[in-house]
C-alpha positions, 0 to 999 in steps of 0.5 A: 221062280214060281208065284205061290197065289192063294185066296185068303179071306180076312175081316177089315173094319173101316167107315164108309158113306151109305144112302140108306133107303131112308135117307134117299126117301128124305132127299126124294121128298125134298126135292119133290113140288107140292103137288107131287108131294100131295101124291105121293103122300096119298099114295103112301096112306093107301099103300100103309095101313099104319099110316092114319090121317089126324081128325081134328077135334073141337079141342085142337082146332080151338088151339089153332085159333089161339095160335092164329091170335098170337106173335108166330115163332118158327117153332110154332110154325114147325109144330103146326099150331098156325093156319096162316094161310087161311087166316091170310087169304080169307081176309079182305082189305087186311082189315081183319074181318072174316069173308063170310063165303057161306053165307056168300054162296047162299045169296045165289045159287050160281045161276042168278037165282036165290037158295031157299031155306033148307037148300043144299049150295050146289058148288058145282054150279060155279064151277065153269068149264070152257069149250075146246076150240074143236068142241065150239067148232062142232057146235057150230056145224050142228046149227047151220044145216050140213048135210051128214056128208058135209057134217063128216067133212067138216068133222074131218078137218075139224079134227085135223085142227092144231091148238092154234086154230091151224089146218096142218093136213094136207088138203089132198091127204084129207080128200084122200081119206075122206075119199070125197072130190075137191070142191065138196072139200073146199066147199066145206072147207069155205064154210068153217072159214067163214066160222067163228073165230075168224081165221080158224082153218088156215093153212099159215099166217098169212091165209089167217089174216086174209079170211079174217079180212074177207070176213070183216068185208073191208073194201078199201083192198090195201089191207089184203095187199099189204098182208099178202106181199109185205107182212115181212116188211111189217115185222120189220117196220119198213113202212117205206118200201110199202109205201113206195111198193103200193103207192101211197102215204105214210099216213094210209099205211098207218090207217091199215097197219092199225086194222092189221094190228086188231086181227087175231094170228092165233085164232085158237088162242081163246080156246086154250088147255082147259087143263091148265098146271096152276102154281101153289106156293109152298110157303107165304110171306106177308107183312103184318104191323111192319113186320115179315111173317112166314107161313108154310102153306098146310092146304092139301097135305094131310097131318099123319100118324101112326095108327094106335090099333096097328101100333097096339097089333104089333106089341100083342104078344098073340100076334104071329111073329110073320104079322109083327115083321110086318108091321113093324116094317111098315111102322118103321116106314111110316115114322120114316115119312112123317119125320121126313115130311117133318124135316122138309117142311123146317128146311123150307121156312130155314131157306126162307128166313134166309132169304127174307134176310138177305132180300129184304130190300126186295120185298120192301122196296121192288126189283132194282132192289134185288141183291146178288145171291148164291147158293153158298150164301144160303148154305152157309147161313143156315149150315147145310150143304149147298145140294140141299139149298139146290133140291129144296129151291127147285120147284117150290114157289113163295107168295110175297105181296110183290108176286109169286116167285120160284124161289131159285128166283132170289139166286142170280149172278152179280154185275160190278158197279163202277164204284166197286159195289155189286148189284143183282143181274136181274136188278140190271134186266129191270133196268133195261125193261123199265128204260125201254117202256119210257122211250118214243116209239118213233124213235128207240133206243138201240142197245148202245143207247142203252149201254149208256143208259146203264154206265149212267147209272153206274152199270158196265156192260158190254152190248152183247150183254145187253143184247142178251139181256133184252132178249132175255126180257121178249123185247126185239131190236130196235128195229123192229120197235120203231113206229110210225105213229 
């Protein structure tokens, strides 16, 4: 018996589900923050020279403070007739008058002196830009008369600082680099010891404390005894056995436990990332004549348009059939990222209705409020599928008069009461938090105690759970809550 194969080809009709390149750029720009979307959108206008910003003329900005004075439909909102944002924020006391910051800014010239008449506002001059910890370091050594060879030292182990003021490098490695003898290095090393701010070059915590001791000339010796040998004790507020160690009172390890608990352990800390990642929030939600107001937030992103002279290039019969493919793509491309943009910004206010429905108790009466939420729950309210609910919460954050929320905050597990009836977990976690800020310090609840705390409310947890809970929150045991004083 012999097999007969043959290649044979056929046509097949079938249907199929494909992520065309202009779907994915509309589920790219859904999930994308703010900021990221700024970029983008910048990078887009410069890569498109069909892409073209909307100038606002004297007739579209009368529009806007037309629409600023009336009731604001998610229609209106959608279309970009309101700047609420500004009309919001620029406000003071919710008294509807306009802040004058021109006028404002003319008092002063940021500097403690008066703008004359005529004069431009020099807006950088209320911009201020904070030191580095190893910028101010530097200053220092310029003022206290090192030598060029102490001054590359001193810059030496400056530049071997961590953010937290710490000296990680070896003492060794560095002398080894620097090709110097021990005690110029540690001669040095003395001097940005003493520098400001106290502790900065320590080698760990404890070095920290003891140079910030020895630079505030405490005399009475307990301090420096108590850090040296009992800072685990401390953490763990086991007073007693420093007590008995040192041979004295309770009420004299109170004393030096107060003086301890002014120094600084991050002597770096005032010194932060000058670069700092500050949140915009994509959307606002205020409260105006007992009723909930949203408002997308429009500030930094730029109306876009098609350009009408590229638009009139591509429908000119004399242009070259290469020129018109091209910009008929880039057309095609542009209509493609408006309407996106379009799309994600309707997503967005449909999520947040959906939300303020759901969580008005929230917003009007606090945390403990807070109702159990899915993903689903939003899914099926404004009939999209859940992925789409998970890309347009991850990243984006809502200005409430109760704080700025991511709002993948609104979505949380649920934790059954005894009556049958549900309540959010981070309902329980406010709680707790609550409950722990009303106890004596002498003595604290342990997690038991709260466990009973949250059965007397209704609340059934197990105390792992609470433990988790509390953890959660950055409140250590009660153990290491306990104070003396």
């Amino acid at each position: 018996m012999t097999l007969d194969f043959k290649l044979k080809q056929g046509l097949k009709l079938g249907q199929n589900l494909m992520m065309t390149p202009a779907l994915q750029q509309a589920i790219k720009l859904l999930q994308l923050s703010r900021l990221e979307l700024e970029q983008y959108v910048a990078t887009q206008i410069a890569e498109n020279p069909v892409l073209e910003e909307k100038s606002i003329d004297a007739q579209s900005e009368a529009s806007i403070e037309e629409s600023k004075s009336k009731e604001t439909s998610a229609d209106e909102l959608m279309d970009g007739r309101l700047d609420a944002v500004k009309d919001i924020v620029d406000r003071t006391g919710g008294n509807g008058e306009e802040v004058g910051w021109e006028s404002y800014l003319r008092l002063g010239d940021g500097r403690g002196g008066r703008v004359k008449a005529g004069e431009e506002v020099n807006y950088e001059n209320f911009v201020t830009v904070g030191k580095t910890l190893r910028e101010h370091l530097y200053d220092q050594c310029g003022e206290i008369g090192l030598s060029e060879e102490e001054k590359r030292i001193a810059n030496e182990i400056i530049g071997n600082l961590d953010d937290r003021g710490y000296l990680q490098a070896r003492h060794d490695n560095l002398i080894e680099t620097l090709s110097v003898s021990m005690e110029a290095f540690e001669d040095v090393l003395d001097v940005i010891h003493r520098m400001d701010p106290g502790g900065v070059g320590a080698r760990d915590l404890k070095e920290c404390l003891l140079l910030q001791v020895r630079n505030m000339r405490i005399k009475n010796g307990i301090v420096e005894k108590i850090i040296a040998h009992h800072l685990s004790d401390l953490e763990t507020r086991n007073y007693d056995h420093i007590a008995k160690s040192l041979k004295i009172t309770i009420e004299e390890i109170e004393k030096n436990v107060e003086i301890i608990a002014s120094l600084e352990p991050v002597p770096g800390r005032p010194f932060g990332d000058s670069n700092q990642l500050y949140i915009v929030p994509d959307v606002y939600l205020f409260k105006v004549a007992e009723e909930w107001k949203i408002a997308l937030n429009e500030d930094g992103l730029p109306d876009l348009k098609i350009s009408n002279y590229y638009s009139g290039l591509a429908e000119d019969d004399k242009v070259k059939k290469a020129e018109k493919e091209y910009l008929d793509e880039k057309i095609k491309n542009a209509h493609w990222l408006i309407r996106s943009i379009y799309q994600r910004k309707r997503t967005i206010v449909k999520v947040t209705q959906s939300i303020l429905r759901r969580q008005l108790d929230f917003f009007e009466k606090g945390v403990e409020h807070l109702k159990p939420m899915i993903l689903k729950d939003v899914s099926e309210d404004i009939e999209m599928h859940e992925s789409t609910v998970s890309r347009v919460t991850t990243n984006k954050f809502i200005h409430t008069p109760r704080g700025v929320f991511e709002l993948k905050y609104f979505f949380n597990n649920s934790v059954q009461l005894v009556g049958g009836e549900e309540i959010s977990s981070e309902a329980v976690r406010s709680m707790i938090g609550t409950y722990v800020k009303g106890e004596d310090a002498k003595k604290p609840y342990s997690d038991q105690k709260i466990v009973d705390y949250l059965e007397g409310r209704g609340v059934q947890l197990a105390r792992r759970t609470v433990a988790k809970y509390r953890e959660a929150l950055g409140i250590p045991p009660s153990s290491k809550r306990k104070r003396f004083y």
